[in-house]
KEKOLKOL-947246 format. One record per atom (N, C-alpha, C): residue number from 1; atom name; x, y, z. Coordinates in Angstrom, 2 decimals. Example, Ala and Ser with C-alpha at 12.3 -4.5 7.8 and 13.67 -1.06 7.14 Angstrom:
2
+-----+-------+---------+---------+---------+
: num : atome :       u :       v :       w :
+-----+-------+---------+---------+---------+
:   1 :     N :   13.19 :   -5.69 :    7.80 :
:   1 :    CA :   12.30 :   -4.50 :    7.80 :
:   1 :     C :   13.20 :   -3.30 :    7.80 :
:   2 :     N :   12.85 :   -2.25 :    7.08 :
:   2 :    CA :   13.67 :   -1.06 :    7.14 :
:   2 :     C :   12.90 :    0.03 :    7.87 :
+-----+-------+---------+---------+---------+
This chain:
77
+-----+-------+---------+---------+---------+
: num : atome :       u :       v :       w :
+-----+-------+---------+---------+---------+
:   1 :     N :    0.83 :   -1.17 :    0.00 :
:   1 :    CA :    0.00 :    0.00 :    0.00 :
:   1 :     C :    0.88 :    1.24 :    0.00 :
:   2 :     N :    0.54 :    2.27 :   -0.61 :
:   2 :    CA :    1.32 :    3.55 :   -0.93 :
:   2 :     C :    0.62 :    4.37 :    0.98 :
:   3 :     N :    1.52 :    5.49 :    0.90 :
:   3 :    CA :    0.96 :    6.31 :    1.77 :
:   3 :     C :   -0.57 :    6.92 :    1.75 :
:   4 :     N :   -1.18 :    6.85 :    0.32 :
:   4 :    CA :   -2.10 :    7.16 :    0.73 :
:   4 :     C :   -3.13 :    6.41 :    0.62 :
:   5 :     N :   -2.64 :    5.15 :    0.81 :
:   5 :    CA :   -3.99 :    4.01 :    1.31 :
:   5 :     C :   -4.28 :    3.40 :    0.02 :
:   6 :     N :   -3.85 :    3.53 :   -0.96 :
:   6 :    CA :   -4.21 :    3.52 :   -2.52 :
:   6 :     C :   -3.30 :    1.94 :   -2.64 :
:   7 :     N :   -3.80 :    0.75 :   -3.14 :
:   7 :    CA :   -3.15 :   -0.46 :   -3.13 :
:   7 :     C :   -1.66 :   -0.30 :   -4.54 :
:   8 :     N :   -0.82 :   -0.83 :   -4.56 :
:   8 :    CA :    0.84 :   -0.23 :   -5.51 :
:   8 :     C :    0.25 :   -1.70 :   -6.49 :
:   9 :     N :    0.69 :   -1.32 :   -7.64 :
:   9 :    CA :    1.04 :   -2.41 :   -8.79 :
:   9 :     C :   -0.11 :   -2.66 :   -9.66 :
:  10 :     N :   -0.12 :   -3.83 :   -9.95 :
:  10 :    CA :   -1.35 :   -3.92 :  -11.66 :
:  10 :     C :   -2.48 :   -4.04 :  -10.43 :
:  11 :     N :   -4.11 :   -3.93 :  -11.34 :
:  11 :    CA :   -5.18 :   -3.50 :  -11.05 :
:  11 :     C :   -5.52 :   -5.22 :  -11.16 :
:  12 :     N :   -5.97 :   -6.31 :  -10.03 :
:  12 :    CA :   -6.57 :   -7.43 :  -10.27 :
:  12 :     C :   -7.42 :   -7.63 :  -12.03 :
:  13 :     N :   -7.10 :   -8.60 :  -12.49 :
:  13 :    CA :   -7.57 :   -9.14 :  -13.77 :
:  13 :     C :   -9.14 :   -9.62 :  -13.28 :
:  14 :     N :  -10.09 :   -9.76 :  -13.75 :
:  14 :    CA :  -11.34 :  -10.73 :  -13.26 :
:  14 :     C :  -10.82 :  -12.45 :  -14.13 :
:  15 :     N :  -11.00 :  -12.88 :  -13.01 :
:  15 :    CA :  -10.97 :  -14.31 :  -13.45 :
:  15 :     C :  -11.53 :  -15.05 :  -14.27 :
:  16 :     N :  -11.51 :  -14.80 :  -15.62 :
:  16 :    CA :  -12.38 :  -15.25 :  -16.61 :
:  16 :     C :  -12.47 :  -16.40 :  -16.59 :
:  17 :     N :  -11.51 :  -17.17 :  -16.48 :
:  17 :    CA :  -11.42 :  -18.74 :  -16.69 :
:  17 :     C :  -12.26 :  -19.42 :  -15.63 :
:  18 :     N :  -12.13 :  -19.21 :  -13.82 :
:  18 :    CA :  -13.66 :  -19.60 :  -13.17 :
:  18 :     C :  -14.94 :  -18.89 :  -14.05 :
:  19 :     N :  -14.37 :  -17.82 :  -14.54 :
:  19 :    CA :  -16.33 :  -17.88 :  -15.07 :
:  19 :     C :  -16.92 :  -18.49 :  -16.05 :
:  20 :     N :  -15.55 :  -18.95 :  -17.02 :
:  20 :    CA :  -16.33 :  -19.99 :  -17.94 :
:  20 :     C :  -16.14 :  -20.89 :  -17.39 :
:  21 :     N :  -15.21 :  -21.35 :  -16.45 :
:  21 :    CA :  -15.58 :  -22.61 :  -15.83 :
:  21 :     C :  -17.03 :  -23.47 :  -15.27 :
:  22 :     N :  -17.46 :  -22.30 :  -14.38 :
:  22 :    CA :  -19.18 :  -22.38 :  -13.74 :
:  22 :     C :  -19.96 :  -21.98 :  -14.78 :
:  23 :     N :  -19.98 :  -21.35 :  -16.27 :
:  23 :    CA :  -20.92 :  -21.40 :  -17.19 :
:  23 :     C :  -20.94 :  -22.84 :  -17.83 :
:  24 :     N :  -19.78 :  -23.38 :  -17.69 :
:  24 :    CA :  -19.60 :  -24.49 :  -18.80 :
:  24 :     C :  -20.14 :  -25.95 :  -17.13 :
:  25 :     N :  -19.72 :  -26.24 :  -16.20 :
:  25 :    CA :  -20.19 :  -26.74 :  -15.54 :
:  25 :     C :  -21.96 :  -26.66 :  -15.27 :
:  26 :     N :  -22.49 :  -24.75 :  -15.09 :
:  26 :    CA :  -24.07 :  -24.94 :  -15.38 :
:  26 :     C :  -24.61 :  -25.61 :  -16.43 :
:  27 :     N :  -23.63 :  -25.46 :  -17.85 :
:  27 :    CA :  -24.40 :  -26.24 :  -18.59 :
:  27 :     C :  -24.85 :  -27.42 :  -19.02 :
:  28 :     N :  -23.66 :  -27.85 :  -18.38 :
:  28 :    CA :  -23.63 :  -29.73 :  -18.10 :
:  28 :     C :  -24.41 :  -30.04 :  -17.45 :
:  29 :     N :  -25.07 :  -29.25 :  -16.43 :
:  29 :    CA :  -25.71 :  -30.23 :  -14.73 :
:  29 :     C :  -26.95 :  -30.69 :  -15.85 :
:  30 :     N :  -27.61 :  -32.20 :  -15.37 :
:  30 :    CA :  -28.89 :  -32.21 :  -15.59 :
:  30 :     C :  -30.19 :  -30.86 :  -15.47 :
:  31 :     N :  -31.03 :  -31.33 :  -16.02 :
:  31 :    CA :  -32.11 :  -30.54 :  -15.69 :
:  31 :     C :  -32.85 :  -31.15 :  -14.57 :
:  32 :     N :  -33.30 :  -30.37 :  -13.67 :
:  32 :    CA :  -34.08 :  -30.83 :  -12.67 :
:  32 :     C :  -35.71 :  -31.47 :  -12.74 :
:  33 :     N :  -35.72 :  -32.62 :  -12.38 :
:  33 :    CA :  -37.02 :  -32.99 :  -12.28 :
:  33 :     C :  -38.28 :  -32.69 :  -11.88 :
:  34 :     N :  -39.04 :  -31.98 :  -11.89 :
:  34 :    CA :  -39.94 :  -31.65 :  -10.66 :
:  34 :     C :  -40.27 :  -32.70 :   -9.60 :
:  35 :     N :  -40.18 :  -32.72 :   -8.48 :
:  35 :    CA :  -40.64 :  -33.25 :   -7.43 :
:  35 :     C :  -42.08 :  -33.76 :   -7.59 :
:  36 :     N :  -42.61 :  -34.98 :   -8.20 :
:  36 :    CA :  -44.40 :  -35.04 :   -7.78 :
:  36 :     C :  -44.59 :  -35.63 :   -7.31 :
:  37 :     N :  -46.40 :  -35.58 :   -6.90 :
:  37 :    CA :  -46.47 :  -36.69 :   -5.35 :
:  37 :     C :  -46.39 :  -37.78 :   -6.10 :
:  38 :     N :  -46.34 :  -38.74 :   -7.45 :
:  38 :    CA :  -46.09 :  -40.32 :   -7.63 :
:  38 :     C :  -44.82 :  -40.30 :   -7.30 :
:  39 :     N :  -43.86 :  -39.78 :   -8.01 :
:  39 :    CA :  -42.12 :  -39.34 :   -7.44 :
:  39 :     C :  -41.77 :  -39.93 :   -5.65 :
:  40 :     N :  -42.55 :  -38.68 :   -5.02 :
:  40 :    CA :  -42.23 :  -38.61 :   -3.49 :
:  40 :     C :  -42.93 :  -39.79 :   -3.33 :
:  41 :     N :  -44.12 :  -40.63 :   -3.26 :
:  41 :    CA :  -45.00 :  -41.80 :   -2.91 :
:  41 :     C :  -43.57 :  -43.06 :   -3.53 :
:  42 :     N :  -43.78 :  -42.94 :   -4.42 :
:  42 :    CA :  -42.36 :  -44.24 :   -4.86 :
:  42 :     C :  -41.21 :  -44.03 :   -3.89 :
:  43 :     N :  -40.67 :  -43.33 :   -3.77 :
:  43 :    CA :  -39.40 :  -42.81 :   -2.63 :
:  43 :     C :  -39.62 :  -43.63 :   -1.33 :
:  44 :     N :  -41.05 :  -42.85 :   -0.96 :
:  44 :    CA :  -41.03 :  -43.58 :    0.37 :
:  44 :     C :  -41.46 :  -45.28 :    0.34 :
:  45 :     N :  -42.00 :  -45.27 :   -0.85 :
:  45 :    CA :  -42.42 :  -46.97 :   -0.84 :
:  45 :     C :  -41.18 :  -47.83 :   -0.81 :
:  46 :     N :  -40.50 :  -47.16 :   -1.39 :
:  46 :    CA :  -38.91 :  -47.71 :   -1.83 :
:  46 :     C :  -38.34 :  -47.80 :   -0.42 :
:  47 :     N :  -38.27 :  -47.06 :    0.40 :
:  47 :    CA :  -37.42 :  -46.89 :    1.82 :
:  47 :     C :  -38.02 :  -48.06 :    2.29 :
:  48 :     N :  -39.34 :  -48.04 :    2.26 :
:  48 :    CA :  -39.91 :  -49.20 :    2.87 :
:  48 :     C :  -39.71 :  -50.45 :    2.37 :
:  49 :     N :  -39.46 :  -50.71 :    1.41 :
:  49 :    CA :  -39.33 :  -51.74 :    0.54 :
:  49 :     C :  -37.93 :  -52.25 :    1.13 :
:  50 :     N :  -36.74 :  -51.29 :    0.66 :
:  50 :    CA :  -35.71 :  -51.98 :    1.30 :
:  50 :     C :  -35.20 :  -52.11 :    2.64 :
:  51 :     N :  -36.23 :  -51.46 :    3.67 :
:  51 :    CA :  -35.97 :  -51.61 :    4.52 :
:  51 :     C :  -36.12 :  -53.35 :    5.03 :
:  52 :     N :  -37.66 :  -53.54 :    4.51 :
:  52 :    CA :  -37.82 :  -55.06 :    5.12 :
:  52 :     C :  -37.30 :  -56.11 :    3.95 :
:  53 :     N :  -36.64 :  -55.78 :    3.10 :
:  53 :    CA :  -36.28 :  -56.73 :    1.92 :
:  53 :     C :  -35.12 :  -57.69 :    2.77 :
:  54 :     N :  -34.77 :  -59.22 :    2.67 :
:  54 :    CA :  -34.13 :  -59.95 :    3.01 :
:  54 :     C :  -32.99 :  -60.35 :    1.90 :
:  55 :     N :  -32.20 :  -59.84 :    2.01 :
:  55 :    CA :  -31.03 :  -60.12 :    0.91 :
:  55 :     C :  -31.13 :  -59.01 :   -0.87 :
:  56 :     N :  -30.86 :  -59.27 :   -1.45 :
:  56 :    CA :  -30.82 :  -58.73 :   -2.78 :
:  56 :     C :  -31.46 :  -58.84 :   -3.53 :
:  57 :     N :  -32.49 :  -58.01 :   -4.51 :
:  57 :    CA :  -33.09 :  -58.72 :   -5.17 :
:  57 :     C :  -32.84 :  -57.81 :   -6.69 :
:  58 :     N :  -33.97 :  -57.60 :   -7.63 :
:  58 :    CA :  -33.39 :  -56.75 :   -9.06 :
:  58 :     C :  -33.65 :  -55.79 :   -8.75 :
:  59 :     N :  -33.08 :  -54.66 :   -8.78 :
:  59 :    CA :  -33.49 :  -53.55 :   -8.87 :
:  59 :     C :  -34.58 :  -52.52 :   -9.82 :
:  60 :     N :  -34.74 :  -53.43 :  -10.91 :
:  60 :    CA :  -35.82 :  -53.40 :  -12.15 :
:  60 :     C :  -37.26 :  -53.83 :  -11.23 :
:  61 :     N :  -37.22 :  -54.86 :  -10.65 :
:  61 :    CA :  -38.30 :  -55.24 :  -10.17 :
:  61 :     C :  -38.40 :  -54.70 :   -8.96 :
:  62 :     N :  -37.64 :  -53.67 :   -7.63 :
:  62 :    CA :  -38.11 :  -53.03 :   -6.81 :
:  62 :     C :  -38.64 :  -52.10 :   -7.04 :
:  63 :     N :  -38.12 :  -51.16 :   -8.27 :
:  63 :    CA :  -38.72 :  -49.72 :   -8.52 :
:  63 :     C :  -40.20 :  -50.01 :   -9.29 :
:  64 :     N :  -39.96 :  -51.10 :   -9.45 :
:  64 :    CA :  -41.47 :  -51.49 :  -10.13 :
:  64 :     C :  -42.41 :  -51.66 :   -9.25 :
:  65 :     N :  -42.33 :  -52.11 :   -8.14 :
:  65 :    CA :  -43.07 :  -52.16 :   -7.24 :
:  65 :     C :  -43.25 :  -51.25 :   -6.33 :
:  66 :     N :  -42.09 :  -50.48 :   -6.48 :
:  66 :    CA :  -42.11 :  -49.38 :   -5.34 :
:  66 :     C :  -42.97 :  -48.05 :   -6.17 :
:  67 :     N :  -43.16 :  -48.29 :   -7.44 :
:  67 :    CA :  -43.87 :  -47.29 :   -8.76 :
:  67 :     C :  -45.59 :  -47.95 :   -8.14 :
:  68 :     N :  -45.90 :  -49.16 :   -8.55 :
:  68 :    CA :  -47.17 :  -49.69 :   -8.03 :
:  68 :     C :  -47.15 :  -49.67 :   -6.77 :
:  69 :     N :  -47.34 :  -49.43 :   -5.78 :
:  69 :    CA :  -47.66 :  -48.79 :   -4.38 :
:  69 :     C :  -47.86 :  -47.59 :   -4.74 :
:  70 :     N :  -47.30 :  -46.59 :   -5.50 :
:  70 :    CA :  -47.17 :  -44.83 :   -5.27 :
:  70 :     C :  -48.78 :  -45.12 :   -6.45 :
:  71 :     N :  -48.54 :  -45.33 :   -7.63 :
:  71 :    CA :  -49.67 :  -45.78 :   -8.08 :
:  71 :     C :  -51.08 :  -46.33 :   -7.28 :
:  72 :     N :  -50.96 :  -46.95 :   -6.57 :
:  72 :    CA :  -52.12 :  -47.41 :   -5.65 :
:  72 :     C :  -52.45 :  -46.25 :   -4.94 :
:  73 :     N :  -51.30 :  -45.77 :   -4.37 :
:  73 :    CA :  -51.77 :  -45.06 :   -2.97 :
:  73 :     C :  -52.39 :  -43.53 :   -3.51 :
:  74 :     N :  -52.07 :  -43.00 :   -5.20 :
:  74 :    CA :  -52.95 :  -41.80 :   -5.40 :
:  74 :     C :  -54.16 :  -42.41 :   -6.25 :
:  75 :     N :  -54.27 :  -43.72 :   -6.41 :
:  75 :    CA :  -55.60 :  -44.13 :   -6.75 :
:  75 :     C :  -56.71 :  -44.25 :   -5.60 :
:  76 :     N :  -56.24 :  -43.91 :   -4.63 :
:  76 :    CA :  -56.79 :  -43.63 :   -3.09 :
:  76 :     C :  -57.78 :  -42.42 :   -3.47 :
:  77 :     N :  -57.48 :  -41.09 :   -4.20 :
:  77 :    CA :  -57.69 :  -40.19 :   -3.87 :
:  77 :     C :  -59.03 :  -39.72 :   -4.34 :
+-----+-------+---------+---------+---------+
């Protein structure tokens, strides 16, 4: 710093390269799904599902079932 408070030498550059970095990373991310209640209803059927599941089973055939429960449960409505 000079005497009068004024910072000495080159003027900071802006970091262009983080900013295309985080433009080029935003553009990659997926797009977001909306959240719906069959979505959230499968989720929790699923927790439940593997909670009491005994060993391994397909994973093709849990989300299938954990899809029919969320299915059932807004045919409730």
């Amino acid at each position: 710093m000079s005497r009068t408070g004024k910072p000495v030498g080159r003027p900071k550059k802006e970091n262009t390269l983080l900013q295309e970095a985080k433009e080029f990373r935003e553009s990659k991310l997926p797009k977001e799904k909306p959240l719906t209640a069959r979505l959230y209803l499968a989720g929790q059927a699923l927790a439940g599902l593997l909670a009491g599941r005994q060993g391994s089973g397909r994973s093709d055939e849990v989300k299938r079932e954990a899809y029919g429960w969320a299915d059932r449960m807004l045919d409730d409505d």
